[in-house]
Biopython code that builds the backbone (N, CA, C, O; Angstrom):
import numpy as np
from Bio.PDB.StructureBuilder import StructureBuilder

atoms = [
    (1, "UNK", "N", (39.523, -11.723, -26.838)),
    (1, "UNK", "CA", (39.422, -10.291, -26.688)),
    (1, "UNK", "C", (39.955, -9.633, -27.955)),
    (1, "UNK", "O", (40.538, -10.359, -28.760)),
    (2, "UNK", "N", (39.828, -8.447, -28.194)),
    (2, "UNK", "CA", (40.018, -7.744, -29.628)),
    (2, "UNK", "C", (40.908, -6.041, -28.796)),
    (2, "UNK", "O", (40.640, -5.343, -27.818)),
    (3, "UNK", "N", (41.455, -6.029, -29.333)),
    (3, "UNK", "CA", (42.234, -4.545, -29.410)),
    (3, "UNK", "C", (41.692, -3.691, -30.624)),
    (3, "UNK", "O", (41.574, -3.888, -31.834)),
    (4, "UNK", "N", (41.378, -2.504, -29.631)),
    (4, "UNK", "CA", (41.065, -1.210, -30.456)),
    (4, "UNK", "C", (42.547, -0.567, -31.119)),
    (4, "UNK", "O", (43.622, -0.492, -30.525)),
    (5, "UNK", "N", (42.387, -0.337, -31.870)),
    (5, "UNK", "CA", (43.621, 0.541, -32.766)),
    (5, "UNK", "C", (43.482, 2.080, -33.098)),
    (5, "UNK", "O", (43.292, 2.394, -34.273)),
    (6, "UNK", "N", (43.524, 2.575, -32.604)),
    (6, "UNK", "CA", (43.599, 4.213, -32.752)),
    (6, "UNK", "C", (44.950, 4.836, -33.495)),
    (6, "UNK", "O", (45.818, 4.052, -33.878)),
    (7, "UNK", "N", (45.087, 6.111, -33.666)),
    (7, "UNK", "CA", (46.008, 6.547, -34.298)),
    (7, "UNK", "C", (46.879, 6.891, -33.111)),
    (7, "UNK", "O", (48.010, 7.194, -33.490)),
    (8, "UNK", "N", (46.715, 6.948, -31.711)),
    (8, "UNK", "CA", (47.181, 6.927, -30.492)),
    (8, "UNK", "C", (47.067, 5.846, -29.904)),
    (8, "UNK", "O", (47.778, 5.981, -28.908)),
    (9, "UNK", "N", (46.732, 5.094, -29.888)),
    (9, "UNK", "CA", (47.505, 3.587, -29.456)),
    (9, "UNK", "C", (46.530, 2.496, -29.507)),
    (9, "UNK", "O", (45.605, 2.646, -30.304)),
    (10, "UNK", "N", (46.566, 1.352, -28.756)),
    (10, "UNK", "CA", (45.570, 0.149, -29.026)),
    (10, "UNK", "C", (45.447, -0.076, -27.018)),
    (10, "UNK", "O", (46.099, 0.177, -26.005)),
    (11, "UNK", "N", (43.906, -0.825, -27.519)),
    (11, "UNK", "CA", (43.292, -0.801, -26.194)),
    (11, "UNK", "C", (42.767, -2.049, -26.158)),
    (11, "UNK", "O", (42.310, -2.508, -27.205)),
    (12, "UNK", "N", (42.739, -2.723, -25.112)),
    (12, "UNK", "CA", (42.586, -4.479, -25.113)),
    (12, "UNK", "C", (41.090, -4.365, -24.328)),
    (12, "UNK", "O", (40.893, -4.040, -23.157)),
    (13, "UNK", "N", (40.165, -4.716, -25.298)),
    (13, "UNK", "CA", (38.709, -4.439, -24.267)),
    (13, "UNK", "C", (37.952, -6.417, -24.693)),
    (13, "UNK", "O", (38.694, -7.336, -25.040)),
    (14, "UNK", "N", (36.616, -6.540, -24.543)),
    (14, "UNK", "CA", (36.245, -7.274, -24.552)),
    (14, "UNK", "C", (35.474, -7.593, -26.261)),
    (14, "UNK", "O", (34.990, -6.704, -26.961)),
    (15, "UNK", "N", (35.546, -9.175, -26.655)),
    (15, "UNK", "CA", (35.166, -8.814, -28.303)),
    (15, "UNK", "C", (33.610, -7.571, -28.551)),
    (15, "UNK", "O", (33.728, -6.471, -29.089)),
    (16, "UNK", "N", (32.492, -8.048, -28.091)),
    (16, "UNK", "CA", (31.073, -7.536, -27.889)),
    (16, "UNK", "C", (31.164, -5.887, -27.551)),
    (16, "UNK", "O", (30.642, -5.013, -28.243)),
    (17, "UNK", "N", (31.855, -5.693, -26.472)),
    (17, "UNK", "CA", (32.615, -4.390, -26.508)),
    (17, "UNK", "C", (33.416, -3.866, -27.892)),
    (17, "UNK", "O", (32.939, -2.861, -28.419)),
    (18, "UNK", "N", (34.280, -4.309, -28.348)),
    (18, "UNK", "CA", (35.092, -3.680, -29.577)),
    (18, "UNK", "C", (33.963, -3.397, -30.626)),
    (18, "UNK", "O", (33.748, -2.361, -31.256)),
    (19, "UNK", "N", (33.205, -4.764, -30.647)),
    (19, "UNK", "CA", (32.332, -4.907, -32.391)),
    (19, "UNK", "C", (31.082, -3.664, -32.071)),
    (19, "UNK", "O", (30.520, -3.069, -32.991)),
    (20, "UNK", "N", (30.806, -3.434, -30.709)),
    (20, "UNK", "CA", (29.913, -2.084, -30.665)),
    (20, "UNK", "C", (30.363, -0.875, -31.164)),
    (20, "UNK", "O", (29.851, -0.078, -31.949)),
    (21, "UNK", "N", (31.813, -0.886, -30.339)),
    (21, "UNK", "CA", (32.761, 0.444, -30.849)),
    (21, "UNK", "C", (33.117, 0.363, -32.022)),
    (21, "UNK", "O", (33.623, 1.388, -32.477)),
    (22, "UNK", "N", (33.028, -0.553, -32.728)),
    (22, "UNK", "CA", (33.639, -0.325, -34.167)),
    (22, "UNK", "C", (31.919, 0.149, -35.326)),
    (22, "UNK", "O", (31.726, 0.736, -36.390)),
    (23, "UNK", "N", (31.261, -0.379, -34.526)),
    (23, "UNK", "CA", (29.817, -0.321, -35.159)),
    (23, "UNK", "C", (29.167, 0.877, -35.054)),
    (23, "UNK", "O", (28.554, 1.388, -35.991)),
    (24, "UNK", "N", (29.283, 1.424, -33.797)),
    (24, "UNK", "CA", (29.133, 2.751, -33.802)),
    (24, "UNK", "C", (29.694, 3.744, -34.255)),
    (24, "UNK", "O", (29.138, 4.837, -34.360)),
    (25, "UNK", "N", (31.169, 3.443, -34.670)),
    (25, "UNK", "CA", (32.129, 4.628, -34.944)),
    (25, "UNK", "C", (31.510, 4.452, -36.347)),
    (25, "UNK", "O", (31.137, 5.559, -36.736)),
    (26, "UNK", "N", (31.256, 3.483, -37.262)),
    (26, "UNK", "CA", (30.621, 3.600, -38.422)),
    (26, "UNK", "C", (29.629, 3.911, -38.984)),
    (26, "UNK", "O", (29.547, 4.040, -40.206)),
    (27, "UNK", "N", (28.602, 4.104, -38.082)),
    (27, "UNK", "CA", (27.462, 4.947, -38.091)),
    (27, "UNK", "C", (27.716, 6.301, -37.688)),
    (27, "UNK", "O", (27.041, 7.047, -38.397)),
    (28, "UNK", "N", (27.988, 6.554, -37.355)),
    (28, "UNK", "CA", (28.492, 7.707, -36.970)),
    (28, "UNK", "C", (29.170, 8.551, -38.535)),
    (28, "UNK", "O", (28.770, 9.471, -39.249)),
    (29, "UNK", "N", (30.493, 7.552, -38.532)),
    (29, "UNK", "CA", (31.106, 8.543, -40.078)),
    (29, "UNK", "C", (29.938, 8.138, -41.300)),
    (29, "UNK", "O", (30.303, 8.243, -42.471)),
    (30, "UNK", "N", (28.647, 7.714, -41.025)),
    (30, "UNK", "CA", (28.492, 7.618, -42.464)),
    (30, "UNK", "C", (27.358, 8.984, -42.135)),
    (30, "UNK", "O", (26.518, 9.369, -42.948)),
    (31, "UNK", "N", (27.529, 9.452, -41.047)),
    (31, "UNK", "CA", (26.681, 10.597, -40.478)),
    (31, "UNK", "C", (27.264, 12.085, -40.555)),
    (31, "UNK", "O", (26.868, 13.249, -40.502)),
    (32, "UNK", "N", (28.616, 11.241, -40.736)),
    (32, "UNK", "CA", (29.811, 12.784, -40.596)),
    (32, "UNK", "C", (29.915, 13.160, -39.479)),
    (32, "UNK", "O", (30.351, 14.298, -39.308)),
    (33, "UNK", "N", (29.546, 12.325, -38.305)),
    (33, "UNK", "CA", (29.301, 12.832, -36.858)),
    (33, "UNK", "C", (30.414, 12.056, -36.023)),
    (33, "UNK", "O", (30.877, 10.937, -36.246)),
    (34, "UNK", "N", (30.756, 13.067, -34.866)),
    (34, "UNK", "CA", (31.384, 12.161, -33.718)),
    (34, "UNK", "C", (31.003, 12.043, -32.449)),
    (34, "UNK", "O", (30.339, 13.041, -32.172)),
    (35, "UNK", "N", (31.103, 11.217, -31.401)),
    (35, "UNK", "CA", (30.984, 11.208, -30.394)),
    (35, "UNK", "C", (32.319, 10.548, -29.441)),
    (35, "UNK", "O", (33.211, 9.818, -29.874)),
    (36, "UNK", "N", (32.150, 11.045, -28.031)),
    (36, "UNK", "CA", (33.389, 10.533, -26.821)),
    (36, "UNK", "C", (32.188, 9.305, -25.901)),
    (36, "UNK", "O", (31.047, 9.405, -25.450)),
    (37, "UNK", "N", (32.953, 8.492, -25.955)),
    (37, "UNK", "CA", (32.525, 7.353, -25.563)),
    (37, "UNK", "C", (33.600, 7.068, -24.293)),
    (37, "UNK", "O", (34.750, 7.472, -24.122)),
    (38, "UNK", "N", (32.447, 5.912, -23.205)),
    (38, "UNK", "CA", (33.722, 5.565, -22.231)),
    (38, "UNK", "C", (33.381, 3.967, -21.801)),
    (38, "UNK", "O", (32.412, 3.562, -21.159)),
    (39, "UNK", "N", (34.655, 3.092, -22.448)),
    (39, "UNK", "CA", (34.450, 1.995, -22.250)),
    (39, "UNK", "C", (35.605, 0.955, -21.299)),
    (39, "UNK", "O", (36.524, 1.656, -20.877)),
    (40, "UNK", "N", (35.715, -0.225, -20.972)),
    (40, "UNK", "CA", (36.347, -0.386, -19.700)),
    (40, "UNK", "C", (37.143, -1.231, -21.011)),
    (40, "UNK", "O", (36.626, -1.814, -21.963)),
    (41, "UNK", "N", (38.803, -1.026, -20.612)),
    (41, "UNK", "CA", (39.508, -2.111, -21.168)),
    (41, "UNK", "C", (40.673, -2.234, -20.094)),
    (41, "UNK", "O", (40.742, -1.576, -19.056)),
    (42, "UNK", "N", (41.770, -3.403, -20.625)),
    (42, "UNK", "CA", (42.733, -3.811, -20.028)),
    (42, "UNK", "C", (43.651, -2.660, -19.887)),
    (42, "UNK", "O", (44.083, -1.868, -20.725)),
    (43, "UNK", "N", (43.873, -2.790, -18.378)),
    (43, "UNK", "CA", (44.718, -1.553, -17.812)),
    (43, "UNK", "C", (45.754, -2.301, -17.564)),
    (43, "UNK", "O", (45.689, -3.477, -17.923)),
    (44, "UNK", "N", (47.004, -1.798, -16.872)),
    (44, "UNK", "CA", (47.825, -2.265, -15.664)),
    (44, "UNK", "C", (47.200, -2.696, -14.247)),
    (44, "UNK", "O", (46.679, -1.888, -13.478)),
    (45, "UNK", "N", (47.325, -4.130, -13.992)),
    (45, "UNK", "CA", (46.278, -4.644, -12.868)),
    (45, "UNK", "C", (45.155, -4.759, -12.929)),
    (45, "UNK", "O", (44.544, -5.230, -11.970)),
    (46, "UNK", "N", (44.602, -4.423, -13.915)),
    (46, "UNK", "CA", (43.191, -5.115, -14.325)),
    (46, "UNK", "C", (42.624, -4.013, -14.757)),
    (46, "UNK", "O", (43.412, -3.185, -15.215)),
    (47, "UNK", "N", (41.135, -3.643, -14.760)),
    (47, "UNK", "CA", (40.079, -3.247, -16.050)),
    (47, "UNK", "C", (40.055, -1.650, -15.559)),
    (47, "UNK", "O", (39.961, -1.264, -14.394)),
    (48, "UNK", "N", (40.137, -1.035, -16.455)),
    (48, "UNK", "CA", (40.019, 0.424, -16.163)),
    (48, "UNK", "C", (39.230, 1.091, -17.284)),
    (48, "UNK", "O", (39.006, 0.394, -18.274)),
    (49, "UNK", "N", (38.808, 2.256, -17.269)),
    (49, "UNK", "CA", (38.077, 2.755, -18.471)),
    (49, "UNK", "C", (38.682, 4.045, -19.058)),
    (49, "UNK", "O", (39.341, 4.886, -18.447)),
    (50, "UNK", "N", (38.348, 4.041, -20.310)),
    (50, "UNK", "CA", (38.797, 4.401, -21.655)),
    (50, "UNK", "C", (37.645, 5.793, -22.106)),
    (50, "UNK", "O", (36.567, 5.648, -22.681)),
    (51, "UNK", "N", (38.164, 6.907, -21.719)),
    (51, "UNK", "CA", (37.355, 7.725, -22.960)),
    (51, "UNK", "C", (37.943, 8.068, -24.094)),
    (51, "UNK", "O", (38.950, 8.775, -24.062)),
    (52, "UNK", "N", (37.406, 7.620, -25.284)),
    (52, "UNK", "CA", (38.031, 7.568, -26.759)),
    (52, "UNK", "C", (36.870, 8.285, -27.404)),
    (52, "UNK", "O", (35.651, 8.190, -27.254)),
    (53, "UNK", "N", (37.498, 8.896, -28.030)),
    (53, "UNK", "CA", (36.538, 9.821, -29.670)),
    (53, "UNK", "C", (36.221, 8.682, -30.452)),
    (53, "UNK", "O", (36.991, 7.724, -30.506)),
    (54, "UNK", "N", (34.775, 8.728, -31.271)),
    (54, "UNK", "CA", (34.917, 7.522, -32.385)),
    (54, "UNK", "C", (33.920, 8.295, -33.073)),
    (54, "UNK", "O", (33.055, 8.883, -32.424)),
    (55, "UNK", "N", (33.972, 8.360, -34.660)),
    (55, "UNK", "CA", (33.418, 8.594, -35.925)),
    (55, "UNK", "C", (34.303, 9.087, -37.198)),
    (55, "UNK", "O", (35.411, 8.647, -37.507)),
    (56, "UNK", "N", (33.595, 10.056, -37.837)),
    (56, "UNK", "CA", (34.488, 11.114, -39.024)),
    (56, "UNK", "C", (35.370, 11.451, -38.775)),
    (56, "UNK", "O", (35.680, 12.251, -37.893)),
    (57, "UNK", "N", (36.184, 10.733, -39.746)),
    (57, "UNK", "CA", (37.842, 11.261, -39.365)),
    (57, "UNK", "C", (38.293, 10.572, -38.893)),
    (57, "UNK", "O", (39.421, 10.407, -39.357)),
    (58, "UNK", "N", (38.038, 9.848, -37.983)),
    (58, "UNK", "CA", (38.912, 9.126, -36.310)),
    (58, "UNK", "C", (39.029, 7.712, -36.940)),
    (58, "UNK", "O", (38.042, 7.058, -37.277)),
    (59, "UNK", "N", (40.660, 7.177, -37.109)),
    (59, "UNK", "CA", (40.852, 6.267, -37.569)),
    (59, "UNK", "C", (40.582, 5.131, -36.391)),
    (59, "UNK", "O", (40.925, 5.215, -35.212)),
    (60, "UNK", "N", (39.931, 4.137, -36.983)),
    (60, "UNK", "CA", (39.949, 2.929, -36.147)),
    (60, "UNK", "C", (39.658, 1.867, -35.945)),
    (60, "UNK", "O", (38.438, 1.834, -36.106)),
    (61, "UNK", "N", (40.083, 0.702, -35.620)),
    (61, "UNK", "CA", (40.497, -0.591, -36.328)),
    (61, "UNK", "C", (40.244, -1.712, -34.797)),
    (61, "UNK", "O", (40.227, -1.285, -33.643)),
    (62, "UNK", "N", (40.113, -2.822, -35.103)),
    (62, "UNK", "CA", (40.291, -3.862, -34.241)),
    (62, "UNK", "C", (40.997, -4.864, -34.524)),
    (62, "UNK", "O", (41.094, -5.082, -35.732)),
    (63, "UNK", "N", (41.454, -5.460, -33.940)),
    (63, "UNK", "CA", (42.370, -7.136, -34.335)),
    (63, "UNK", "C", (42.162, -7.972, -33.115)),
    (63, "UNK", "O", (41.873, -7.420, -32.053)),
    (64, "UNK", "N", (42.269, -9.058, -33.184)),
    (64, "UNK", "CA", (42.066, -10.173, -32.392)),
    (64, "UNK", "C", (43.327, -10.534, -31.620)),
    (64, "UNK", "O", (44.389, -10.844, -32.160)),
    (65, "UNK", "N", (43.117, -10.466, -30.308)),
    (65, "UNK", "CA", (44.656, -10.646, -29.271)),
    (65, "UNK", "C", (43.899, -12.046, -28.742)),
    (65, "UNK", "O", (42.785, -12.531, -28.938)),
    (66, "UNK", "N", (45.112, -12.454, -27.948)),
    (66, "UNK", "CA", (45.383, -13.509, -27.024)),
    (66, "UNK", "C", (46.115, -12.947, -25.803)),
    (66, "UNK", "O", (47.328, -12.887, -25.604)),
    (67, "UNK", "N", (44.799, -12.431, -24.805)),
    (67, "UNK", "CA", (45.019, -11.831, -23.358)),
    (67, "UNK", "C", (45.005, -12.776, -22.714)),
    (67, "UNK", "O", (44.269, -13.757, -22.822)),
    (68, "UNK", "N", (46.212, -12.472, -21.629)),
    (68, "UNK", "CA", (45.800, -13.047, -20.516)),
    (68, "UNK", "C", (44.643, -12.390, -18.892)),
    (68, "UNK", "O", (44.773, -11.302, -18.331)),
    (69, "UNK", "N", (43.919, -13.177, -18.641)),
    (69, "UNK", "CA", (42.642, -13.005, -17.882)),
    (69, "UNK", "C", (41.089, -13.299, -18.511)),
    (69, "UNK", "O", (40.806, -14.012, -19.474)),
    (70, "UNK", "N", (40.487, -12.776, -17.936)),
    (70, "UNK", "CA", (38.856, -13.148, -18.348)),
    (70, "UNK", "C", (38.519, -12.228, -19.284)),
    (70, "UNK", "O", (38.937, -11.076, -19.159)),
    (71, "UNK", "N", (37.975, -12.473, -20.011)),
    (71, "UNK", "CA", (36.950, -11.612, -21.043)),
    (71, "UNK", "C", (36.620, -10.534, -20.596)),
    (71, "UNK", "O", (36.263, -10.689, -19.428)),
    (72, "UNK", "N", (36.534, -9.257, -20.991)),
    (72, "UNK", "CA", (35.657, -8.085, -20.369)),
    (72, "UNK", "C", (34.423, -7.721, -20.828)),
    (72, "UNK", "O", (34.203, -7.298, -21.963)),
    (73, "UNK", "N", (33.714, -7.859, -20.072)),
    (73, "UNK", "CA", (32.108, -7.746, -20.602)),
    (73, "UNK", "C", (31.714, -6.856, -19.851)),
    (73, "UNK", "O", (32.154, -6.829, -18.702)),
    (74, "UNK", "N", (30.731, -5.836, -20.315)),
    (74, "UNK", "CA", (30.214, -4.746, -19.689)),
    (74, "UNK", "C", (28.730, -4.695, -20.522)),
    (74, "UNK", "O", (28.596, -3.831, -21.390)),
    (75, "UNK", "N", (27.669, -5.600, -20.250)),
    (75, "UNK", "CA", (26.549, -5.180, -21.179)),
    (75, "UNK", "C", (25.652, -3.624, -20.977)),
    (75, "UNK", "O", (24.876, -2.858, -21.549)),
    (76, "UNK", "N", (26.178, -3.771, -20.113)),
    (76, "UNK", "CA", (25.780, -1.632, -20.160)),
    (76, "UNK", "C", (26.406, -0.717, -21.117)),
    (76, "UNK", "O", (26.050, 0.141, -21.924)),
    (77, "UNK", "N", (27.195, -1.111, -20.807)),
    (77, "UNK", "CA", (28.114, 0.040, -22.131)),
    (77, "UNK", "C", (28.186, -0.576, -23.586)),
    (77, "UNK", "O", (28.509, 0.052, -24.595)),
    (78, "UNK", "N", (27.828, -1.922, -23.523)),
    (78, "UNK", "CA", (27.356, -2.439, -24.603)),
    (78, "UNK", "C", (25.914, -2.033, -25.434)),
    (78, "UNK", "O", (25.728, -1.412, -26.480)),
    (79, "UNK", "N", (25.126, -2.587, -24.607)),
    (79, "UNK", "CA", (23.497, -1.949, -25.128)),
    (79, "UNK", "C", (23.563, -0.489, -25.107)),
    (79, "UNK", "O", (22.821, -0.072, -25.996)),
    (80, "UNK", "N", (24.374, 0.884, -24.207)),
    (80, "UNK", "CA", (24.501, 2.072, -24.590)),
    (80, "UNK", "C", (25.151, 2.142, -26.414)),
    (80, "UNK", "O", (24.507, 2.290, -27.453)),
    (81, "UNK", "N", (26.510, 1.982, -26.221)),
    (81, "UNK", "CA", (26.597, 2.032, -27.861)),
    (81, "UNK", "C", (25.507, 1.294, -29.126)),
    (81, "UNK", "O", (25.207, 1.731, -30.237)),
    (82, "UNK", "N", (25.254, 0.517, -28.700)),
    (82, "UNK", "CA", (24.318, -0.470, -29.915)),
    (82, "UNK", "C", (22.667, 0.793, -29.724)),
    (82, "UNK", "O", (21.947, 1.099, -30.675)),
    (83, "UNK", "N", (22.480, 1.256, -28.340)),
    (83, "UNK", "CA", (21.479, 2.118, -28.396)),
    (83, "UNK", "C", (21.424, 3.752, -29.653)),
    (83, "UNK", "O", (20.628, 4.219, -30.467)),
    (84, "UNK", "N", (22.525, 4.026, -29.219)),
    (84, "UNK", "CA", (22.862, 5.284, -29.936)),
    (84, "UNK", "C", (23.153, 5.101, -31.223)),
    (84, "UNK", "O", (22.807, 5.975, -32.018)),
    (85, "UNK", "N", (23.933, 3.784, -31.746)),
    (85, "UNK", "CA", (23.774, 3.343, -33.526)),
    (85, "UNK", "C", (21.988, 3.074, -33.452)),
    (85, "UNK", "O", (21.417, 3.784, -34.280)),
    (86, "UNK", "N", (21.558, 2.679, -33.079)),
    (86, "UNK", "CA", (19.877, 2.969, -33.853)),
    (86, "UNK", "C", (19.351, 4.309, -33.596)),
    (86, "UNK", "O", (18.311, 4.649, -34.160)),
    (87, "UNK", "N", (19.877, 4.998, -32.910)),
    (87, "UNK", "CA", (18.925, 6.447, -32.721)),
    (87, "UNK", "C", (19.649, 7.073, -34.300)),
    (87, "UNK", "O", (18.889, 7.519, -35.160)),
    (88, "UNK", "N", (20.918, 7.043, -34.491)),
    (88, "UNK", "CA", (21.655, 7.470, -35.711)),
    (88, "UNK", "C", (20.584, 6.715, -36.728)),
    (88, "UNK", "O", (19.557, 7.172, -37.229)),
    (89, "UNK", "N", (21.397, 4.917, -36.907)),
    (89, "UNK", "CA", (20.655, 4.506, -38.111)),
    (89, "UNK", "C", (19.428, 4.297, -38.536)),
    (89, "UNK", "O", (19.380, 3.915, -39.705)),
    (90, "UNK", "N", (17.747, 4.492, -37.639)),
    (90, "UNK", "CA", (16.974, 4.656, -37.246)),
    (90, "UNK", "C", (16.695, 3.458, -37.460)),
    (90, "UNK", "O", (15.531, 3.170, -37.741)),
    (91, "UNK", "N", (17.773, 2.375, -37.374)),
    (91, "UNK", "CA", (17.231, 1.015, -36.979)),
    (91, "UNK", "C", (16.802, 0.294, -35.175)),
    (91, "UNK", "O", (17.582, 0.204, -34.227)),
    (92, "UNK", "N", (15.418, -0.090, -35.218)),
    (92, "UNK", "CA", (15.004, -0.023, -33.841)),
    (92, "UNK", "C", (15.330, -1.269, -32.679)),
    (92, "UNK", "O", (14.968, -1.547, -31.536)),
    (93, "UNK", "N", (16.155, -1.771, -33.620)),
    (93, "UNK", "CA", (16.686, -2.735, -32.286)),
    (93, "UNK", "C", (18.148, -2.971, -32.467)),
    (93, "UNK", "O", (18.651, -4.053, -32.166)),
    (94, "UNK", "N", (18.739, -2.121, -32.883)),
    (94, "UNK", "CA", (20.407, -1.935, -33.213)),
    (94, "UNK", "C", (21.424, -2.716, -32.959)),
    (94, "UNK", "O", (22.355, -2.792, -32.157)),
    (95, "UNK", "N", (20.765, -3.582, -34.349)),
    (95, "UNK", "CA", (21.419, -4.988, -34.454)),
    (95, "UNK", "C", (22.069, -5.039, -35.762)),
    (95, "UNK", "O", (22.672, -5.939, -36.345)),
    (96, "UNK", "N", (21.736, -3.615, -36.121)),
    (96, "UNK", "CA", (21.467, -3.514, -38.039)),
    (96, "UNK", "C", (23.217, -3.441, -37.685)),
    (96, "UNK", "O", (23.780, -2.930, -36.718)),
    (97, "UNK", "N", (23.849, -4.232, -38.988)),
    (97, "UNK", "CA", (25.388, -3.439, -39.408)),
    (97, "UNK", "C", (25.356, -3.006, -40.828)),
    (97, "UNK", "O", (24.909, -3.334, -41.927)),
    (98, "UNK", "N", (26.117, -2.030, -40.187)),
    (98, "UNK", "CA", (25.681, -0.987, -41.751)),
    (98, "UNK", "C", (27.088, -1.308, -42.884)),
    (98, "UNK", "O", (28.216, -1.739, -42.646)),
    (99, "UNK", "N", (26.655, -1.030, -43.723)),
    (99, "UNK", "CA", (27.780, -1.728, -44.800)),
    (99, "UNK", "C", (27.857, -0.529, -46.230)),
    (99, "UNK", "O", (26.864, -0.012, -46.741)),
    (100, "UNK", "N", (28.832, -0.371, -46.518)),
    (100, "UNK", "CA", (29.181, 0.256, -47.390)),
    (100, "UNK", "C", (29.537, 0.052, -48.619)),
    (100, "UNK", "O", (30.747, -0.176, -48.630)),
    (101, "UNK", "N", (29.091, 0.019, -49.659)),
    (101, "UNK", "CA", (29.615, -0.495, -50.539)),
    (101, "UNK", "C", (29.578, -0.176, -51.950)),
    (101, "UNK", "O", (28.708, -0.338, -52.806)),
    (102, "UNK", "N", (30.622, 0.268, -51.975)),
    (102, "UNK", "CA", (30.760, 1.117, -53.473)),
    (102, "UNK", "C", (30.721, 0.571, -54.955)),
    (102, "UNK", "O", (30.675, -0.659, -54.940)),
    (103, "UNK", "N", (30.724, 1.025, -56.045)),
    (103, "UNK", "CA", (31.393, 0.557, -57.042)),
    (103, "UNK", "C", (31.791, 0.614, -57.702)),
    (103, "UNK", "O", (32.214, 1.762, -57.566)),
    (104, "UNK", "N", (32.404, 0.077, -59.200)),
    (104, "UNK", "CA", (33.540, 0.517, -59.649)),
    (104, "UNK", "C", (33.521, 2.412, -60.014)),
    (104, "UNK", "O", (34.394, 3.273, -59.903)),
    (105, "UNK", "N", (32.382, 2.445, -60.380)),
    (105, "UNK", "CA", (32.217, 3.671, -61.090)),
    (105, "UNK", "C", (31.595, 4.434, -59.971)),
    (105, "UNK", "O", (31.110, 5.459, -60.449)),
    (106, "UNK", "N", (31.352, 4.355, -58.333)),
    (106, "UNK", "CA", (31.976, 4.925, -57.332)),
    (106, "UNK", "C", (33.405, 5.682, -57.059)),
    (106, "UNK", "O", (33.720, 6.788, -56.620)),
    (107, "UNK", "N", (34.133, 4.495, -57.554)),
    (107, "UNK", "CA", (35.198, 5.125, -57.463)),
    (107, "UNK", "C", (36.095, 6.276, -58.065)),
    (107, "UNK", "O", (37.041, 6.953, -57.663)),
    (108, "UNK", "N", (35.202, 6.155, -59.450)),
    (108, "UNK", "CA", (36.116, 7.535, -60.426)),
    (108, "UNK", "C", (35.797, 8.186, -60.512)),
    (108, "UNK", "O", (36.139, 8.797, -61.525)),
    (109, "UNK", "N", (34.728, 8.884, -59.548)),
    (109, "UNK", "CA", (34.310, 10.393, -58.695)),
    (109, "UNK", "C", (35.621, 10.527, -58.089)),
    (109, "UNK", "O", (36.037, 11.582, -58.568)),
    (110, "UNK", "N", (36.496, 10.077, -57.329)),
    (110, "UNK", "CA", (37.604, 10.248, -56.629)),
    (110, "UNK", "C", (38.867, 10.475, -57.089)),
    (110, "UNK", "O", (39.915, 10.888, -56.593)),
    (111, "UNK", "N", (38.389, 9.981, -58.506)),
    (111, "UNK", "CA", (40.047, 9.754, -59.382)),
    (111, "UNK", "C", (40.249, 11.090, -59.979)),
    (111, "UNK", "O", (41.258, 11.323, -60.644)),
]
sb = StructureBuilder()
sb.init_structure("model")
sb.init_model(0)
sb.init_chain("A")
sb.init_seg("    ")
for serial, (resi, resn, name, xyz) in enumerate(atoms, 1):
    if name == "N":
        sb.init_residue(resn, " ", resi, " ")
    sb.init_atom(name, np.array(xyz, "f"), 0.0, 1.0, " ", f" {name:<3s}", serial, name[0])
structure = sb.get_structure()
């Protein structure tokens, strides 16, 4: 399982779950756009759901835990996020990961 990292706390959801949310939140900022999303992660006593902001601006990160219980899988809320990164990236089976990548002389616009 993978933990979401927010600037308000971390959320223990399922890996396929996180790598959507992290995939979408990146399509999204390369859109300048945000959206509220609602996905099921580790609660107290088991699986509860999560509405979290994800895009521009909204810091956010994953790391790899060692939970105890089963995996959380939700392929609904899975194929929803992976749906809405292709309506953004107008890739049609939203599998695409989008990648960024600057270079040196990217960078000294900033400097």
């Amino acid at each position: 399982m993978k933990s979401l990292v927010t600037a308000l706390g971390s959320y223990v959801t399922g890996d396929e779950i996180a790598d959507a949310v992290l995939d979408y939140g990146h399509a999204l900022t390369l859109e300048q756009r945000t959206d509220l999303i609602d996905i099921p992660v580790v609660g107290d006593g088991g699986s509860t759901r999560l509405r979290l902001a994800v895009g521009w601006l909204i810091q956010l990160h994953t790391v790899g835990v060692d939970a105890d219980g089963e995996e959380i899988s939700d392929p609904q809320t899975t194929d929803l996020l992976r749906a809405r990164m292709a309506r953004i990236s107008g890739d049609s089976d939203g599998d695409r990961h989008l990648d960024l990548v600057l270079s040196d002389s990217d960078w000294e616009e900033f400097e």
